[in-house]
C-alpha positions as CSV (number, residue, x, y, z in Angstrom):
1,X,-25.7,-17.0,19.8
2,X,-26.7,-19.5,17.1
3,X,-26.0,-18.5,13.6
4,X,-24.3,-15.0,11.7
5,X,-24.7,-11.7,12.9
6,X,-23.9,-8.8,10.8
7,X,-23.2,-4.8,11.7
8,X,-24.0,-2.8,8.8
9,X,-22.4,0.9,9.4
10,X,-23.8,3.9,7.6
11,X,-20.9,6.2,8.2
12,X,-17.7,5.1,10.1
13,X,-16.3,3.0,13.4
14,X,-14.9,5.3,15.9
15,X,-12.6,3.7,18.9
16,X,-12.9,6.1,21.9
17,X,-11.6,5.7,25.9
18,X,-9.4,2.6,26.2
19,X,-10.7,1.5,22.7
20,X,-8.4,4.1,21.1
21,X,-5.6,3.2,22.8
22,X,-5.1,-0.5,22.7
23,X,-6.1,-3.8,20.6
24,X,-9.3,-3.4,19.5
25,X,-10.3,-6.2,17.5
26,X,-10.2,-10.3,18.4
27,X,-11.3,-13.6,16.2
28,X,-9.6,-13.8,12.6
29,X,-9.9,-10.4,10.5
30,X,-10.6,-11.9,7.2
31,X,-12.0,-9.4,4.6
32,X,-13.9,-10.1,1.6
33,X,-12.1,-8.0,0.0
34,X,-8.6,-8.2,-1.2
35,X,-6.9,-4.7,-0.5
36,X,-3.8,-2.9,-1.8
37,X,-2.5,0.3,-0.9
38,X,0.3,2.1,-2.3
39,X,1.4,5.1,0.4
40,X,5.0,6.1,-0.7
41,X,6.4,5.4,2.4
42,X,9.4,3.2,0.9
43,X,12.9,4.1,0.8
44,X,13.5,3.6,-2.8
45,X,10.8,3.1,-6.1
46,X,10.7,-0.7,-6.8
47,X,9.7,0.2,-10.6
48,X,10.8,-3.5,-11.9
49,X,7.9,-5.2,-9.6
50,X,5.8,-2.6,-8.3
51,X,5.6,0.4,-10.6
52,X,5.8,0.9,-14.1
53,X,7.1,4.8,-14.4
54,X,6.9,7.2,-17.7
55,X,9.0,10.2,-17.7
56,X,9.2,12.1,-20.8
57,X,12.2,13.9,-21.4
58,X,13.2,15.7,-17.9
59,X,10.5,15.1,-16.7
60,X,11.1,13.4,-12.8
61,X,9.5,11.3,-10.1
62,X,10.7,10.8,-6.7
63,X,9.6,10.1,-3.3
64,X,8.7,13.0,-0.5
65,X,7.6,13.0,2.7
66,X,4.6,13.9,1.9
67,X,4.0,11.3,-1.0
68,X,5.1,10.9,-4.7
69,X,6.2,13.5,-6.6
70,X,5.2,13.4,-10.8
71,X,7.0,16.8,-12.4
72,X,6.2,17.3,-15.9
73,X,9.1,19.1,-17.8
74,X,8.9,23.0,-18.4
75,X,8.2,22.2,-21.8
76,X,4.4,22.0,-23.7
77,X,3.5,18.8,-24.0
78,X,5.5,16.7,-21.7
79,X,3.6,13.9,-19.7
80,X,4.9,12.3,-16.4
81,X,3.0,9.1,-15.4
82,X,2.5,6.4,-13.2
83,X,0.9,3.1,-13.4
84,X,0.4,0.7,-10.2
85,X,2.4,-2.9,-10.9
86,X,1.7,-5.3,-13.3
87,X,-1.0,-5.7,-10.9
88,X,-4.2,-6.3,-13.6
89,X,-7.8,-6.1,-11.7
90,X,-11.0,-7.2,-14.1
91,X,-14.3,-5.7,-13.9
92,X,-15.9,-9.5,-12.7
93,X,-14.1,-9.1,-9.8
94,X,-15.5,-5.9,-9.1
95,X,-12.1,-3.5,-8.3
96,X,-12.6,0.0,-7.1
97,X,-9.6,2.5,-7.0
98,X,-9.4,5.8,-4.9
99,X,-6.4,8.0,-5.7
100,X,-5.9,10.9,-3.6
101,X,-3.5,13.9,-4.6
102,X,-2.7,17.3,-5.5
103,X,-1.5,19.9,-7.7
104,X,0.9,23.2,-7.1
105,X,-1.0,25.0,-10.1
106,X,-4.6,23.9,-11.9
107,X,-3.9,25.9,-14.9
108,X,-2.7,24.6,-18.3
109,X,-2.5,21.0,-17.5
110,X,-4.3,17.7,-18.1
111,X,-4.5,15.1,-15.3
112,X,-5.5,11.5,-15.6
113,X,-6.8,8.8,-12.3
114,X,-7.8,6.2,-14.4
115,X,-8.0,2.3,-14.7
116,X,-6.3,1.8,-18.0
117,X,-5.2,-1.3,-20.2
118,X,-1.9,0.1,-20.5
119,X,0.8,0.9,-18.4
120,X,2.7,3.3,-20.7
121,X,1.3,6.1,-22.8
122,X,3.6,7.5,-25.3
123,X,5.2,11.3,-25.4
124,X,2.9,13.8,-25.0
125,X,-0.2,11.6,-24.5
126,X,-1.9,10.0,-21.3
127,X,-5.4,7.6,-22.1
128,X,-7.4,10.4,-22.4
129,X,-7.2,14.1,-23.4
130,X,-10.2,16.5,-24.0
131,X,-10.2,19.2,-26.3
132,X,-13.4,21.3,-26.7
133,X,-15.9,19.2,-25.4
134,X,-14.2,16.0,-27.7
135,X,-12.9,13.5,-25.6
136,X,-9.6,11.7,-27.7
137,X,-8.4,8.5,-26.0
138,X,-5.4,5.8,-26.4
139,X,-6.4,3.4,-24.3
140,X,-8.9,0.6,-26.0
141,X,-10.7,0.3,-22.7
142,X,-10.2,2.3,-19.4
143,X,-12.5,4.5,-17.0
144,X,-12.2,7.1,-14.8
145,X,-11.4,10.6,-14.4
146,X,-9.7,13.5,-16.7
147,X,-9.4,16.8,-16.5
148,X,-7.7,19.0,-19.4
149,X,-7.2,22.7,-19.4
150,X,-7.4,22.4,-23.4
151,X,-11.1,21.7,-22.9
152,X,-14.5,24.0,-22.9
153,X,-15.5,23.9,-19.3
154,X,-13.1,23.6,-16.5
155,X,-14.2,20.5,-14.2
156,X,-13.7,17.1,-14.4
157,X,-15.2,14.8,-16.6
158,X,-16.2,10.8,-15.9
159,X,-14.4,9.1,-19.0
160,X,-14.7,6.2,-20.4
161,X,-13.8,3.4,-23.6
162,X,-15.1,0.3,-24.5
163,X,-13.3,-1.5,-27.3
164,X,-11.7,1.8,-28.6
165,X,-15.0,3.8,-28.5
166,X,-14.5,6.2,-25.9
167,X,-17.1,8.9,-24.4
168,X,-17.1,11.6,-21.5
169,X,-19.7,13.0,-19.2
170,X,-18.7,16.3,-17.3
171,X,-19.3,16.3,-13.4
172,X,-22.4,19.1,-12.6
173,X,-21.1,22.2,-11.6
174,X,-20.5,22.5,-7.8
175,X,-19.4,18.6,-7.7
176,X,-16.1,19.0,-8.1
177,X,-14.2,21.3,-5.7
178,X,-10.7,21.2,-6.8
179,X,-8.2,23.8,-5.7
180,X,-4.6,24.5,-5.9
181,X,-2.2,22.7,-3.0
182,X,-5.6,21.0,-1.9
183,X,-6.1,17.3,-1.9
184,X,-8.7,15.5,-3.6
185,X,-9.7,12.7,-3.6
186,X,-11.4,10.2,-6.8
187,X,-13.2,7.4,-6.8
188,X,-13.9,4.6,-9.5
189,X,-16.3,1.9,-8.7
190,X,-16.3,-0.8,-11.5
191,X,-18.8,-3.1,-11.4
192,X,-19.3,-7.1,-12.9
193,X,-22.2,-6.1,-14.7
194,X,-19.7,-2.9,-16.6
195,X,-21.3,-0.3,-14.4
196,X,-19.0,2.4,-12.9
197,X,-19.3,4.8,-10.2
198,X,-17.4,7.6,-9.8
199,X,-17.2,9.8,-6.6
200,X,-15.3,13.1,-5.6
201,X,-14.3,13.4,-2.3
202,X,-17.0,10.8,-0.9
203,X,-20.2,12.2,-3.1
204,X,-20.8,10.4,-5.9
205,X,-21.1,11.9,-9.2
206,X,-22.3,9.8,-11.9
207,X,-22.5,6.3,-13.3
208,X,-21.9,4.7,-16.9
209,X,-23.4,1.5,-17.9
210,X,-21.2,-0.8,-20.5
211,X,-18.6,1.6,-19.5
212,X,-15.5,-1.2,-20.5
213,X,-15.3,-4.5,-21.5
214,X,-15.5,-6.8,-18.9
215,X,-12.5,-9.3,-19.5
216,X,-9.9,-7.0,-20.1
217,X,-7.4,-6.6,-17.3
218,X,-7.1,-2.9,-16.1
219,X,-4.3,-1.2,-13.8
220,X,-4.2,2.0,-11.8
221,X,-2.9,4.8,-13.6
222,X,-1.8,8.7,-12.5
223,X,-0.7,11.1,-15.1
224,X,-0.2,14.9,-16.1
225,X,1.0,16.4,-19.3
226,X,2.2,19.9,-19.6
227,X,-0.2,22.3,-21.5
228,X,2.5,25.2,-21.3
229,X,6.1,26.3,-21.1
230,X,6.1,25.8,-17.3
231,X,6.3,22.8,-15.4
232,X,3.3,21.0,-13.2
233,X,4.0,18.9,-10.2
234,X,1.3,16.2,-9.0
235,X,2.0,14.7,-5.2
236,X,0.3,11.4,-4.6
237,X,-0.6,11.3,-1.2
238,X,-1.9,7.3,-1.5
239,X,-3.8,4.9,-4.4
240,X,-6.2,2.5,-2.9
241,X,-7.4,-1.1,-4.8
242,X,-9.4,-3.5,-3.7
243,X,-11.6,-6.3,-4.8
244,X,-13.6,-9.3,-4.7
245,X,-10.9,-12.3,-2.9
């Protein structure tokens, strides 16, 4: 047949019969989008190439079958952190991150899944914290998702700074199932134009307009700090990256 065809798919591909079972696909896969996934399913942390770790004090990564591990330190205040390569992605090129994860306990922590322009955060700090209903942020431009037991109302809020002015929107009530031992999953969507779309498990939750400044390189970033004597443990189950080749 003369010309291009395209298959636009509302929800997903399913294989079934002999599909399922053998190769399914012929002609040259080639994506237009450049794709990077990080599963944990390497024998050691390559954290000179591929990672750039923060542990503060005794607090401790490490690998597990069912992901990575980030433990914060039994102490108040204590961060743990992780931030994917020197791998930089720029808003022109139209990146979108999903980190997927859970939590042993909800309570008196702060969590970060963020694109961030750093890779390290100092003691005690990750590139945003709430407080109240006032969002404070280290990063000088970043977006994506906190949530912070220190602020008013306990879901997540859609964060964001632009040249050091920061800002945060909290997801509607009922948009953000989150749970104990449960995974979730988080979505950022970063467009040329500085849009970005966020999504929890799939729905989507908001947008920001001029949420970042478009040339700035940005990297995926995973943190919790402590907000009490006991510790927190975070397992990554995967981070997702792609865009524009």
């Amino acid at each position: 047949m003369a010309g291009f065809q395209q298959v636009r798919v509302g929800k997903e591909i399913e294989f079934v019969g002999d599909a399922a079972t053998r190769q399914n696909m012929t002609g040259y896969w080639n994506p237009n989008k450049i794709m990077r996934e990080w599963n944990f399913k390497e024998l050691t942390l390559d954290e000179t190439n591929q990672y750039t770790v923060y542990i503060d004090t005794t607090s401790a990564v490490a690998l597990g079958n069912s992901g990575l591990t980030l433990t914060t330190a039994a102490t108040d205040t204590k961060t743990c952190s992780y931030a994917f390569g020197g791998i930089k992605v720029l808003a022109a090129n139209n990146p979108v991150v999903e980190f997927c994860f859970q939590l042993d306990v909800i309570t008196t922590v702060a969590i970060n899944a963020v694109l961030t322009d750093a890779v390290t955060e100092a003691s005690g700090v990750l590139p945003f914290l709430i407080s109240g209903t006032t969002v404070a942020d280290t990063a000088t431009n970043g977006v994506g998702f906190c949530r912070d037991t220190e602020q008013t109302t306990d879901r997540w809020y859609m964060v964001n700074t632009k040249a050091g002015a920061q800002a945060g929107t909290i997801v509607a009530a009922g948009l953000d199932p989150f749970a104990a031992a449960t995974n979730i999953r988080l979505r950022i969507e970063l467009l040329s134009t500085e849009v970005a779309k966020f999504y929890v498990n799939g729905v989507h939750v908001g947008s920001k307009s001029a949420s970042t400044t478009a040339a700035t390189p940005l990297v995926p970033y995973v943190g919790i700090r402590n907000n009490s004597a006991a510790a927190h443990v975070m397992t990554l189950r995967y981070v997702r990256l792609w865009e524009d080749a």
